[in-house]
C-alpha positions as CSV (number, residue, x, y, z in Angstrom):
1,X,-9.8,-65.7,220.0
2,X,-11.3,-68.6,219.0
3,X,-12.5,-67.7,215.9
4,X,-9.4,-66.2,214.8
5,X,-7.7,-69.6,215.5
6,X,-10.0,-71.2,213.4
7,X,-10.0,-69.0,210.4
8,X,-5.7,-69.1,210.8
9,X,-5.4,-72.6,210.7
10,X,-8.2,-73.0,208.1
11,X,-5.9,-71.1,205.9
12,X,-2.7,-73.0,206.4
13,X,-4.8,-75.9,205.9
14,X,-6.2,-74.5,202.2
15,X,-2.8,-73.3,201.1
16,X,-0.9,-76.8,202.1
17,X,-3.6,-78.4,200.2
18,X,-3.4,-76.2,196.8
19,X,0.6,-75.8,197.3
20,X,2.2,-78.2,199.3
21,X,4.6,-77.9,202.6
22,X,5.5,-74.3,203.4
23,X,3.2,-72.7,201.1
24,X,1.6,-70.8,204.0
25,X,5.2,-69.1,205.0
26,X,4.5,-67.2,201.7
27,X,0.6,-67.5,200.9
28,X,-1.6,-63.9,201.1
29,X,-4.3,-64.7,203.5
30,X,-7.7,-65.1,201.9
31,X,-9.5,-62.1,201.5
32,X,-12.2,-63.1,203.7
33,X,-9.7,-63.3,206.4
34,X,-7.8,-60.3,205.7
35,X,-10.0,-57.4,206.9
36,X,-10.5,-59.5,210.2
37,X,-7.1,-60.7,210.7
38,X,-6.8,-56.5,210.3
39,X,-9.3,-55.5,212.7
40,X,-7.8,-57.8,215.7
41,X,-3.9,-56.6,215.1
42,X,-5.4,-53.5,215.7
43,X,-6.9,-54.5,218.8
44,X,-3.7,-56.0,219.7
45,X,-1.8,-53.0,219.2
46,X,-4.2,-50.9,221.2
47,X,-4.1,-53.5,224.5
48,X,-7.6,-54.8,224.2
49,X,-6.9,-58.2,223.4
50,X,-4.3,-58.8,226.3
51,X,-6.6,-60.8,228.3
52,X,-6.4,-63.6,225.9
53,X,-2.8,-63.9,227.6
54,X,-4.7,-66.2,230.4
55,X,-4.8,-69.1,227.9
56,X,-2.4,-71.4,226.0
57,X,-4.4,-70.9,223.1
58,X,-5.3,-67.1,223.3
59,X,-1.4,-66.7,223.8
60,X,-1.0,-68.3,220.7
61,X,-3.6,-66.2,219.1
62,X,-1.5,-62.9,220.0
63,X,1.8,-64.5,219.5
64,X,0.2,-65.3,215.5
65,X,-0.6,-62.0,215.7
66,X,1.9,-60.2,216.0
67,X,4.3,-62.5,214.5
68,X,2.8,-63.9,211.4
69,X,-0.5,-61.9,210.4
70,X,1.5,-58.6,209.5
71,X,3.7,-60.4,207.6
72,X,0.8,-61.7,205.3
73,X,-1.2,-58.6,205.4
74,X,2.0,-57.1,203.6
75,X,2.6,-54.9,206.8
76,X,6.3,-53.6,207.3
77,X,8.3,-55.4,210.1
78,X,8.4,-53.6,213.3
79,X,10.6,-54.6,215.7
80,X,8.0,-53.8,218.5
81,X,5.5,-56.9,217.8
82,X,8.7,-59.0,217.5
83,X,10.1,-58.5,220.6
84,X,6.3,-58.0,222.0
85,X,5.4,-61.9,220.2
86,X,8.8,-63.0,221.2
87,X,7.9,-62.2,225.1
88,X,4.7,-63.7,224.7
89,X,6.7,-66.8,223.5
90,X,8.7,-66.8,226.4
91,X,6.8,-66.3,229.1
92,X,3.9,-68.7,227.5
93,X,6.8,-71.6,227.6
94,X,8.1,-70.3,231.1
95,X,4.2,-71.0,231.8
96,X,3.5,-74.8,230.2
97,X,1.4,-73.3,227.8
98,X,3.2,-74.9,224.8
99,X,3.0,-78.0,226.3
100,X,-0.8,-77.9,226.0
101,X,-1.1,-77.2,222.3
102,X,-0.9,-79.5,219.3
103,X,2.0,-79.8,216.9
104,X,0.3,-77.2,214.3
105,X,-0.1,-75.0,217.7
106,X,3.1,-75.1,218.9
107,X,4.6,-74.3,215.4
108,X,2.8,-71.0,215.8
109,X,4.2,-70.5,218.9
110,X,7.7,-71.1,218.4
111,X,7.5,-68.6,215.7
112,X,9.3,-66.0,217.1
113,X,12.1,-67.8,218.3
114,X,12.7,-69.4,214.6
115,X,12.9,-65.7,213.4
116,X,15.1,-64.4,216.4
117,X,18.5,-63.2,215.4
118,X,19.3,-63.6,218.8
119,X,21.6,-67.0,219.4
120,X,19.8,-68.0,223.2
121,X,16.4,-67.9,221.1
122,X,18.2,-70.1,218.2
123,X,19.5,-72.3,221.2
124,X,16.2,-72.2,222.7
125,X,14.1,-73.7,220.1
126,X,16.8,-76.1,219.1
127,X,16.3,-78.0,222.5
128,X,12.5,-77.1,221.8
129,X,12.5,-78.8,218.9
130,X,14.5,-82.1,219.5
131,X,12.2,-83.0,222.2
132,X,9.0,-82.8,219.7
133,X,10.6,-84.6,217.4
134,X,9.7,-87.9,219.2
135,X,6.1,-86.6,219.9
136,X,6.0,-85.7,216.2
137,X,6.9,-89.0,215.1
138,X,4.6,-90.4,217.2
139,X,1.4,-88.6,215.7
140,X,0.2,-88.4,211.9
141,X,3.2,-87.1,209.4
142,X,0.7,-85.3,207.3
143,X,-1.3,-83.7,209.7
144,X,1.6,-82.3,212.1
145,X,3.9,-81.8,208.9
146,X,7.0,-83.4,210.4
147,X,9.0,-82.7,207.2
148,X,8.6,-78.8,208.6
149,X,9.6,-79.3,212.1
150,X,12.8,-82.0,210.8
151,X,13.5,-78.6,208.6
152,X,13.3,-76.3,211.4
153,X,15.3,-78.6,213.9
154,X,18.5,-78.8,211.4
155,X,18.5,-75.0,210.6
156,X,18.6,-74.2,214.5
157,X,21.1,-76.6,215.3
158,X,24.2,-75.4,214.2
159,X,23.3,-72.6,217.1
160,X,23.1,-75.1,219.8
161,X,25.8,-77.1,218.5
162,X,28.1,-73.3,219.1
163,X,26.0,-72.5,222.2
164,X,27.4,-76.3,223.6
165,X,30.6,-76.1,222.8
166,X,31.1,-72.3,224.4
167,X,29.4,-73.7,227.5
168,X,32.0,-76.2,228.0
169,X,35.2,-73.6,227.7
């Protein structure tokens, strides 16, 4: 789990160094990664790797996993690791185990919210997302790319903004 942590994050790290913010939504993974990052989605999708569930960190590893990795091995969307990375998500925040990662972590994490169609996910984040704006101000710009989580924070809330105002009818 650990491992695969490492070599995702060294990644995003190399492509928002040679192309800037965001680069990573759209980079290919590096070839060295891509027969690994392979290998463990497969694990994933067979159930061996569900004991990395006990963790903050190995339920970000699965969340990654089934979220993001397919996308950049050029794997079709399947609406089974959605909902399965958008569970994990869930029940990982129902949990704490947000709380306990760092800003690049918890980017990872949220993931599946961001790319929910549903509007409670949308409303979700949003409240997510105001309260780490402070804690993202607080902490190096650069290194927790605050740019991406002010971008983030405005696209969801429009949703909360509608989610609010329904409440109050």
């Amino acid at each position: 789990m650990q491992s695969f942590l490492t070599s995702w994050f060294t990644a995003e790290q190399q492509a928002l160094e040679a192309h800037g913010a965001g680069a990573f939504e759209f980079a290919e993974p590096m070839a060295s990664h891509h027969a690994y990052w392979a290998m463990l989605l497969e694990q994933a999708n067979q159930g061996e790797l569900e004991h990395w569930q006990a963790t903050p960190p190995g339920t970000l590893a699965l969340i990654l996993l089934y979220s993001a990795v397919p996308a950049k091995l050029g794997l079709p969307y399947q609406e089974r690791r959605h909902f399965k990375a958008r569970a994990l998500c869930l029940n990982g925040i129902r949990r704490g185990f947000d709380t306990q990662l760092d800003l690049g972590g918890r980017h990872g994490f949220y993931t599946p919210l961001y790319h929910s169609w549903l509007d409670e996910d949308k409303a979700l984040l949003a409240r997510l997302l105001a309260g780490m704006r402070a804690l993202a101000a607080d902490e190096d710009p650069a290194r927790c790319r605050l740019a991406l989580w002010q971008q983030w924070h405005t696209q969801a809330m429009p949703i909360l903004a509608a989610t609010d105002s329904q409440s109050i009818d």
